[in-house]
C-alpha positions as CSV (number, residue, x, y, z in Angstrom):
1,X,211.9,-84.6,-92.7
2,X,210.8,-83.6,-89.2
3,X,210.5,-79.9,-90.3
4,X,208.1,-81.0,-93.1
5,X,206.0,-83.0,-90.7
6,X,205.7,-80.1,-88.6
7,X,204.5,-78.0,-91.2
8,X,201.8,-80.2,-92.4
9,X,200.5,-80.9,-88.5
10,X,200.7,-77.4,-88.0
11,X,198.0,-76.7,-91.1
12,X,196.3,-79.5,-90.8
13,X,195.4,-77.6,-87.1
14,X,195.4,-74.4,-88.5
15,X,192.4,-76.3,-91.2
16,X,190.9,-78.0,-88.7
17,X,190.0,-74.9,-86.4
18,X,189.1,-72.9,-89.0
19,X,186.7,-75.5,-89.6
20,X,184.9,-75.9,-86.4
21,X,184.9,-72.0,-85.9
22,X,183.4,-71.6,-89.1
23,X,179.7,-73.2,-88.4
24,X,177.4,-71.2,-89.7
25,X,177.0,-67.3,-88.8
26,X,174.0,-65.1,-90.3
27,X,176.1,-62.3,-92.4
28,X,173.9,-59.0,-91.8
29,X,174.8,-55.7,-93.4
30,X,174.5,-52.9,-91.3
31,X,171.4,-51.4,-92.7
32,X,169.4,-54.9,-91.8
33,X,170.7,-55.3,-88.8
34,X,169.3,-52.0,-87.9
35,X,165.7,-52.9,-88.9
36,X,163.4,-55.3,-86.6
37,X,161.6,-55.7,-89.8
38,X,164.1,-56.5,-92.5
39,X,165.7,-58.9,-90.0
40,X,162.5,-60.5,-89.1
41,X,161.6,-60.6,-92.8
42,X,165.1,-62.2,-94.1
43,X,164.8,-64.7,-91.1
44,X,161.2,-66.1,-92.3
45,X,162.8,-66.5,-95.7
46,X,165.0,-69.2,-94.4
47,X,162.4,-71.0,-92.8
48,X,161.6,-74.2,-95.1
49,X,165.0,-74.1,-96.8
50,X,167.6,-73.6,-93.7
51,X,165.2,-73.5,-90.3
52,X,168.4,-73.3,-88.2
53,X,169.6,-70.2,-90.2
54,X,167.0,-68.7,-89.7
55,X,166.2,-69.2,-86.1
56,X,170.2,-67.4,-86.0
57,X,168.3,-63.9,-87.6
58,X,165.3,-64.7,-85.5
59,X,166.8,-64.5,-82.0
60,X,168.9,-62.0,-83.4
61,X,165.4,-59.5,-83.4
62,X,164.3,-61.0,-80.3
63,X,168.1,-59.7,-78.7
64,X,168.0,-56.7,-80.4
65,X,164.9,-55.4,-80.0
66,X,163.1,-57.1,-77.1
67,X,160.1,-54.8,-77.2
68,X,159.7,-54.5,-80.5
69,X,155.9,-56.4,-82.1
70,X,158.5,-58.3,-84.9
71,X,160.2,-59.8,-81.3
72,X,156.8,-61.2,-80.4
73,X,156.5,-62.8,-84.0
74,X,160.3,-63.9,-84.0
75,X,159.8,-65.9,-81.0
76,X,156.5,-67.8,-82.4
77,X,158.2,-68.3,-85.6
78,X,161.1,-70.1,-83.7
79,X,158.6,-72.1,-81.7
80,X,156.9,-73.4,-84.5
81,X,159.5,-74.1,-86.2
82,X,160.5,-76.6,-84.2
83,X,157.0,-77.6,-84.1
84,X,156.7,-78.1,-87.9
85,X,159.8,-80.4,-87.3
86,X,157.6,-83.2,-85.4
87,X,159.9,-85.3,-83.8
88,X,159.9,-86.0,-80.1
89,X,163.6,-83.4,-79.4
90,X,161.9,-80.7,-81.7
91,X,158.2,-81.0,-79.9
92,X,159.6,-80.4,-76.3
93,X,162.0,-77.6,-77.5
94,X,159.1,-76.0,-79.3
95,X,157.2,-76.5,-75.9
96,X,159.6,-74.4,-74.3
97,X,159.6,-71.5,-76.6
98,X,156.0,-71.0,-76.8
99,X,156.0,-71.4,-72.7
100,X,158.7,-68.6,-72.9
101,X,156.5,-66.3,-75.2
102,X,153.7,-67.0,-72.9
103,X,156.2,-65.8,-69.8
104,X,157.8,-62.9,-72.2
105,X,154.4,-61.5,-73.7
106,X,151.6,-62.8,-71.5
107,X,149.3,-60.2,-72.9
108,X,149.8,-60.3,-76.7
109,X,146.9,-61.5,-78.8
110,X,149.3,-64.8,-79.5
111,X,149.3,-65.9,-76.3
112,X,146.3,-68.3,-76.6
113,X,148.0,-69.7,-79.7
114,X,150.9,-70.5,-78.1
115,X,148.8,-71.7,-75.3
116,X,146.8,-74.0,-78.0
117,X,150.4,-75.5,-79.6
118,X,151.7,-76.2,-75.7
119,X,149.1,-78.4,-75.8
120,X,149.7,-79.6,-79.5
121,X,153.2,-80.9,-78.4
122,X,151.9,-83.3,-76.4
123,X,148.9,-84.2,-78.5
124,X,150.5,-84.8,-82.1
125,X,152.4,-87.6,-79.8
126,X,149.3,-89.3,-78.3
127,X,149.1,-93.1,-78.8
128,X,146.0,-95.1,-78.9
129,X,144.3,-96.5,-75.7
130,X,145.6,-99.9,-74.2
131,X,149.2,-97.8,-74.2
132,X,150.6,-95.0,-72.3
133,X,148.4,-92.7,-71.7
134,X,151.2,-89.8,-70.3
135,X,151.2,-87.7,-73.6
136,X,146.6,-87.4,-73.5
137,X,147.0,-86.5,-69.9
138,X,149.6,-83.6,-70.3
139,X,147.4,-82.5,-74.0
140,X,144.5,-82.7,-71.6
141,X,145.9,-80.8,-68.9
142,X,147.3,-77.8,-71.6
143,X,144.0,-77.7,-73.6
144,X,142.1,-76.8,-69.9
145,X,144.3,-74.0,-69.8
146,X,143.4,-72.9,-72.9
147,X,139.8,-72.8,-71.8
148,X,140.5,-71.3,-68.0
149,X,143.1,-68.6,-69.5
150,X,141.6,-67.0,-72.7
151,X,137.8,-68.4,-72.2
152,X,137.2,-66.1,-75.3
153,X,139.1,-66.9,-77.9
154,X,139.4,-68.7,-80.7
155,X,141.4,-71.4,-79.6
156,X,139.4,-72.0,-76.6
157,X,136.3,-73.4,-79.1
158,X,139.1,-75.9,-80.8
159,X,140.6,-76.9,-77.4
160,X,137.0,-77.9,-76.7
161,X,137.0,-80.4,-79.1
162,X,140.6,-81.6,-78.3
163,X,139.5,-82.2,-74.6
164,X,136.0,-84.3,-75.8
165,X,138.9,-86.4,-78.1
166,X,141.2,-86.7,-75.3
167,X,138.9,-87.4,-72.8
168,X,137.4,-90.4,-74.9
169,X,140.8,-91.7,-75.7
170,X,141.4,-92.2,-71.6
171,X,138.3,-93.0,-70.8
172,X,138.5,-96.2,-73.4
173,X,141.9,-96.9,-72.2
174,X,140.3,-96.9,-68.4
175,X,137.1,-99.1,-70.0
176,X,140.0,-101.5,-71.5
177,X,141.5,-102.0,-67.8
178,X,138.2,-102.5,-66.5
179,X,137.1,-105.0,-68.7
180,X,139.9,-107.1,-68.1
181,X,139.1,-106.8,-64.1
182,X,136.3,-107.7,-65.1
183,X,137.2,-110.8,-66.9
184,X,139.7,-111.8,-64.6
185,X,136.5,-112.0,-61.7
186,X,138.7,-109.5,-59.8
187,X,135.3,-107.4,-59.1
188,X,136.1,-104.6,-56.8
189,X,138.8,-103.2,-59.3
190,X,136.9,-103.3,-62.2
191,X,134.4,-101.1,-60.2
192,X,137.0,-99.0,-59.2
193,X,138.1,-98.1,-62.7
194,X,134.8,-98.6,-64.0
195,X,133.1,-95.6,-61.3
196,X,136.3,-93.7,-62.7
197,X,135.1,-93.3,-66.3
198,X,131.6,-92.1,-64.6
199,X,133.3,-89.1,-62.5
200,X,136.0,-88.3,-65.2
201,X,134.7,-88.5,-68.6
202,X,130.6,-88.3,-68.3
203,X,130.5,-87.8,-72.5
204,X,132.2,-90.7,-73.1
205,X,130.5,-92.7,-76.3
206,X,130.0,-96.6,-75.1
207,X,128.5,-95.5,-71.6
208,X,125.9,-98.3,-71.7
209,X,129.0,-100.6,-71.7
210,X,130.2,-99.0,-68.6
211,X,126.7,-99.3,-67.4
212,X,126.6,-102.7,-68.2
213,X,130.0,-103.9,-66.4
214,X,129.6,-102.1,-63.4
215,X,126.0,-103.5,-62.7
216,X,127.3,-106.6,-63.8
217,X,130.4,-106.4,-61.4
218,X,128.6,-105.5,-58.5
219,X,126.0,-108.5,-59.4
220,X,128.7,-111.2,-59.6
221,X,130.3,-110.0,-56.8
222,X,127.3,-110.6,-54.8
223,X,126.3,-106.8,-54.4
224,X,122.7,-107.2,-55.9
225,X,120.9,-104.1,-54.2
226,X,123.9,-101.9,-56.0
227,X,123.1,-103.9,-59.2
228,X,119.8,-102.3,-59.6
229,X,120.8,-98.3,-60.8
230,X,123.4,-99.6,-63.1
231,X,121.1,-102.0,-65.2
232,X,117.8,-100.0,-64.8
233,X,119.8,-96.8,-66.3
234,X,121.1,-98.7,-68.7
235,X,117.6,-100.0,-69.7
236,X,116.2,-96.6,-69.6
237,X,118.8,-94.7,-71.2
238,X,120.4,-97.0,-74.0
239,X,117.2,-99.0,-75.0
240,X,118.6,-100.0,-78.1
241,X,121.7,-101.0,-76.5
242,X,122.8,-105.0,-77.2
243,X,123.8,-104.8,-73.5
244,X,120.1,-103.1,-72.3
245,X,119.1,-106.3,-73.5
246,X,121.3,-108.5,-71.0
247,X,120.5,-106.1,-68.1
248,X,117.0,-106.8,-68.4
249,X,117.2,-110.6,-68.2
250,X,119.7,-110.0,-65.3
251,X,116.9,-107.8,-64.3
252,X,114.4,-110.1,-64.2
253,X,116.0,-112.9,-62.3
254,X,116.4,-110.4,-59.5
255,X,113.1,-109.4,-59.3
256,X,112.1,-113.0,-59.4
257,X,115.0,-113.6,-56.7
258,X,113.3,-111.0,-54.5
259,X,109.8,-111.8,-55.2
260,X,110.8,-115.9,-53.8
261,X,112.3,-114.3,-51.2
262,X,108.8,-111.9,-50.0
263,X,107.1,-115.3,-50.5
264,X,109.4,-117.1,-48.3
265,X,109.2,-114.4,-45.7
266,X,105.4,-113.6,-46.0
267,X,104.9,-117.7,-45.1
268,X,106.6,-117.4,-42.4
269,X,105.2,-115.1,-40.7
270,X,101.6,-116.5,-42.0
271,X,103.3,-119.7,-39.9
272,X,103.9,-117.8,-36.9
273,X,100.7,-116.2,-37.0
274,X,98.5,-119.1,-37.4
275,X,100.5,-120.6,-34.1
276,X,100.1,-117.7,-32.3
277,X,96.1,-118.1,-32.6
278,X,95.1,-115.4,-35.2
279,X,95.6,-111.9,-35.2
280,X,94.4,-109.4,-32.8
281,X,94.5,-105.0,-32.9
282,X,98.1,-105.3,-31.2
283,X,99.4,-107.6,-34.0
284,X,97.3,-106.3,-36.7
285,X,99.2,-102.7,-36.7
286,X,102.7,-104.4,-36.5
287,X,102.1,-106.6,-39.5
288,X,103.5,-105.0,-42.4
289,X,103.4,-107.0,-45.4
290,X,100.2,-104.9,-46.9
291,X,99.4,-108.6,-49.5
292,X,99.2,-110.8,-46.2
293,X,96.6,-107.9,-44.2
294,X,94.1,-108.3,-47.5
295,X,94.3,-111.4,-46.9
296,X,93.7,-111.7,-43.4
297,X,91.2,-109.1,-43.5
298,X,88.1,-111.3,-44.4
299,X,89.3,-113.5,-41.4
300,X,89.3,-111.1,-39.0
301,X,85.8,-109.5,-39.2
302,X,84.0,-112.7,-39.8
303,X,85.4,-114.8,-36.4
304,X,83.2,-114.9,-33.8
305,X,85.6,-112.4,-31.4
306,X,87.8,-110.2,-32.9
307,X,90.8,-111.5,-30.5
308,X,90.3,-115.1,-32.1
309,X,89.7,-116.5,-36.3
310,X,87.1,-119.0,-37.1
């Protein structure tokens, strides 16, 4: 009884062995396996059907023959692979591979496409603004590169595009912050954010909004004087604008502010000037407010000396 249960433990580990040595292996004949070609070629044929098959004849070309062109296309066909895949695992392996191409064959004509899906990696995973912002920032980052590395090529013209779409993603998400600073009264943070979106992301779509907050910020928060750009290029640039509107009513209550305040000033220096008996050469040229001269003017050249009024 014990010599039967032997037997059947010893195959059922002889079984089990066989099994986990036996994952799967890429069979080659000889005359394949001496061809960059025919083993690149029987690798893309597994692509869509068995991916990790044929990544196993893939890297067999890229050992095999390291310099060879089909080595170069072996390696981007492993990259996008995992690409094609989607989820967040496959998307930073295929990151890696196209990084190695890059590192492997910095000066083949693939190089800016395996710049370009670097950057893809990071941008198929991009959520919308109000959330994490990490995955724009890194697309951001790789699609520069694009731009600074191969300038020329074709890639470069559709990491443009990406950048505009990535730099109007962050620079709503930064809007979104600002807004609630804004809304919370908490003033000098919503202009921080706000003067972000201005130095960062210049072609962003609701500048008159930014406009509009940041002249409005500065207003409620008592900065008046650095009020005045914010709602006058708002006015001038976005006239059609629902918020151009608001800025020039805010507009117009600080012009009115200022112009009570000149009034205020201008009487009392009318006050001090009628106390100080009239205006003579000495006070004359250190009177500045030009509206009060005019009207002093007449005064001065009808009294009967010109160091006293009538």
């Amino acid at each position: 009884m014990k010599k039967q249960k032997l037997i059947l433990t010893t195959l059922f580990l002889i079984i089990m062995i066989g099994y986990g040595c036996g994952g799967k292996k890429a069979e080659i004949s000889p005359d394949i396996a001496s061809s960059d070609e025919e083993l690149f070629r029987l690798g893309e044929q597994f692509l869509k059907k068995d991916p990790e098959k044929a990544r196993l004849y893939l890297r067999q070309v890229i050992d095999s023959f390291p310099k060879s062109f089909y080595a170069q296309q072996a390696k981007l066909a492993i990259a996008d692979s995992y690409f094609n895949k989607g989820d967040e695992g496959s998307m930073i392996l295929a990151a890696s591979e196209y990084r190695e191409f890059i590192s492997l064959f910095p000066y083949s004509p693939s190089a800016p496409y395996a710049q370009f899906q670097i950057a893809m990696t990071f941008y198929k995973k991009v959520l919308k603004p109000g959330r994490d912002q990490t995955k724009t920032t890194l697309a951001l980052a790789e699609f520069k590169k694009v731009i600074t590395n191969y300038p020329t090529s074709e890639q470069a013209s559709l990491a443009r595009e990406r950048i505009l779409d990535c730099e109007e993603r962050l620079a709503a998400h930064t809007l979104g912050i600002g807004e609630v600073y804004y809304k919370m009264k908490a003033f000098k943070a919503a202009v921080g954010r706000l003067t972000e979106i201005l130095t960062s992301y210049p072609n962003f779509s609701k500048m008159d909004k930014v406009y509009f907050y940041l002249g409005d910020s500065f207003y409620k928060w008592k900065q008046t004087e650095q009020s005045v750009p914010y709602f006058t290029k708002l006015v001038s640039d976005f006239p059609q604008s629902k918020f151009a509107k608001k800025a020039k009513k805010i507009l117009e209550e600080i012009e009115k502010k200022i112009t009570l305040i000149k009034n205020k000033n201008l009487g009392k220096k009318l006050a001090e000037f009628s106390k100080s008996g009239g205006l003579n050469e000495k006070k004359l040229s250190s009177f500045c407010d030009y509206s009060a001269f005019l009207i002093y003017l007449p005064l001065y050249f009808c009294s009967d000396t010109r160091g006293k009024s009538l």
